[in-house]
N, C-alpha and C positions, 0 to 999 in steps of 0.2 A: 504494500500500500504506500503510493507516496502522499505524506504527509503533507507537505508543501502544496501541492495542487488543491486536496481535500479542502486545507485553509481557506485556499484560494473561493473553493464553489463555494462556502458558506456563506464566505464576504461578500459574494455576487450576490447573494439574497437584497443583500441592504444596497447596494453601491453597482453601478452599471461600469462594465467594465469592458475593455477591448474583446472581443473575442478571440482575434490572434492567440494562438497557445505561444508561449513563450519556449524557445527552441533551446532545448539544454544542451550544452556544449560536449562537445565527445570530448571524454578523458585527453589529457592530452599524450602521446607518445613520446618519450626525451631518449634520447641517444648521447652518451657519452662519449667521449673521444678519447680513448686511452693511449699514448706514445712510448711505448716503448724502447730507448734507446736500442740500438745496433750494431756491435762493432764487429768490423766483417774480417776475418782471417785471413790473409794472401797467402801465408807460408803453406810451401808446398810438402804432399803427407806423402809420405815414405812406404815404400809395399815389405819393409823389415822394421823391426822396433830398433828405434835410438838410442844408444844408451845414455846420451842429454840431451834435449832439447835444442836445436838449430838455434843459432843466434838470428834474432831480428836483422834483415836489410837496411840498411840505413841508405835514406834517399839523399841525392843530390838538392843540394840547397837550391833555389831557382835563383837566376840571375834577376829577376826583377825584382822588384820591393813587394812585398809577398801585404795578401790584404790583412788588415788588423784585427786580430784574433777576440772578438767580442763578441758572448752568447748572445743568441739572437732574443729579440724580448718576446717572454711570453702572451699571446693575448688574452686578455679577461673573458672570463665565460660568458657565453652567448645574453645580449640582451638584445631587446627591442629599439630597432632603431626609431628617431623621433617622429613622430605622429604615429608611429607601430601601436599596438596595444600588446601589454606584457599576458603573456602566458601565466595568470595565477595558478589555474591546477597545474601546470608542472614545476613549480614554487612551493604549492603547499604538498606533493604529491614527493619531492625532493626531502621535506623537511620532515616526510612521515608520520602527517597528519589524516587518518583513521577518517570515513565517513562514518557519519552520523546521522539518527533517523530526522533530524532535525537541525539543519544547516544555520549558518549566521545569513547566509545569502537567501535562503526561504522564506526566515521571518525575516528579514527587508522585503520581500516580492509580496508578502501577507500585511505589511506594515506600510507598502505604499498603495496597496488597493483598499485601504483604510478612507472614508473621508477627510480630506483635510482641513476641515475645520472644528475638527475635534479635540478636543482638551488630552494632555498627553496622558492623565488620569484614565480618561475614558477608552482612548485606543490601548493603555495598558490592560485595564483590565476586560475588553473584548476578544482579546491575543487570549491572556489567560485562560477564558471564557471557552477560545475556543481546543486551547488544548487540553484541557479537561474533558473534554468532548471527547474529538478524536485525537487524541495523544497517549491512548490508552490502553491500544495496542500495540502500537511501535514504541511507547514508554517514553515518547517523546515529553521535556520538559523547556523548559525558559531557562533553566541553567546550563542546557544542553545545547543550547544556543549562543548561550553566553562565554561558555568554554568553549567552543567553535573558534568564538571571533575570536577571543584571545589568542588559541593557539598560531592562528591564521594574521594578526597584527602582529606577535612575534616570530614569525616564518618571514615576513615581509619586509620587516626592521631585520631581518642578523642577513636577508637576500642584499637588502640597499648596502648594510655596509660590509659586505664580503667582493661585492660590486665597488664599489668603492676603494677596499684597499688594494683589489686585482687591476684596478684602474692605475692607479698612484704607481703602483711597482710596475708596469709595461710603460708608462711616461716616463718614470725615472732611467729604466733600462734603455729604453728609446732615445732617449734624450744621451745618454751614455755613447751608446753605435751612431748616432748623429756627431758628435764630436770628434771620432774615433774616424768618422769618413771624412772629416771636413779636414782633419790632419793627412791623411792621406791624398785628397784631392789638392791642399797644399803643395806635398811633396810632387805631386805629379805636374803643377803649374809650374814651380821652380824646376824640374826636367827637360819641361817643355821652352824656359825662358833661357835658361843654360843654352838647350842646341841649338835653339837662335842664332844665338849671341857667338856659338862657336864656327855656325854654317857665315853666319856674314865676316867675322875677323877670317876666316879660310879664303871667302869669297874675293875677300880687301888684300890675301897673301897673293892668291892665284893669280890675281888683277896684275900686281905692283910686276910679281915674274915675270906675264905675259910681259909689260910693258918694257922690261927690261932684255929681253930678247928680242924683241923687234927692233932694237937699238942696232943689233949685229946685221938684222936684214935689213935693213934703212942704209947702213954703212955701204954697206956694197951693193945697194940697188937690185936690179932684178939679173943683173949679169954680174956676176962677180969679175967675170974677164980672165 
């Protein structure tokens, strides 16, 4: 029996209400991304057993300036991007929050097909009224509601700042391999301003040589004699 709907027909007694049924949301499905580092073997395996282990190959160092060794920063776990709407069931479904015959989200769905201009007294004890009713077999109560939302405002507070600090430590990292490239993009513009500087003074050597052998062929013209 769901409860929440039940609420709902009674209410319709008193109070005219959309007929649209309100479309409950499929659980949601969350996937985890688990990464497992990998470090892959090269050493070649022997068809006899060794009696020690192969020494490790040692690579040749690369003749260029080798890129700068900074872990890549991790990204903070999946949120909703802005005007997205956040996945609560898979937030409260993460935090291991148990359904309930009687949700914090029902009694609001029971609480806004309330009139509204009724004294908060009277919409209180109507709710009451009507879980005494039917709450009686799902053992549905108003504290069971009420522990709901708590569990579900503290699944949401420890979401925001778990979000938060994965946030803060992928900026800081970031911001880390950001400096670490801007020193290396450095190093590659003074490379780049060095062979310049070394293609034009060669340029200014080769000149001046030319210039100075053409001195022997100017001497003796195009016949020597």
């Amino acid at each position: 029996m769901n409860l929440g709907r039940n609420l709902r027909k009674v209410v319709d007694v008193f109070v005219e209400l959309d007929d649209d049924a309100v479309a409950e949301a499929p659980e949601p499905h969350t996937e985890y991304l688990h990464v497992s580092p990998d470090h892959p073997l090269d050493a070649p395996m022997s068809s006899e057993p060794a009696p020690n282990p192969p020494e490790p190959t040692q690579q040749a160092a690369p003749a260029s300036t080798p890129e700068p060794a900074v872990p890549a920063a991790a990204a903070p776990a999946p949120s909703p991007a802005p005007g997205e709407p956040l996945d609560f069931g898979a937030v409260y479904k993460r935090a291991g929050i148990a359904p309930v015959p009687l949700t914090a989200e029902q009694l609001l769905e029971t609480l806004a097909a309330l009139p509204a201009d009724l004294s908060a007294d009277v919409r209180r004890a109507t709710v009451n009224a009507l879980l005494r009713t039917l709450g009686k077999a799902s053992g549905a109560t108003p504290q069971m509601a009420m522990t709901d939302a708590r569990l579900k405002i503290a699944a949401l507070t420890k979401y925001a700042q778990d979000l938060s600090n994965e946030t803060e430590q992928f900026v800081e990292q970031a911001n880390i391999e950001i400096r670490a490239l801007e020193v290396h993009i450095q190093e590659k513009r003074n490379a780049i301003a060095e062979a310049q500087a070394r293609l034009s003074s060669s340029t200014g050597l080769c000149s001046n040589g030319c210039n100075d052998l053409q001195k022997v062929l100017d001497f003796f013209g195009t016949d020597p004699g």
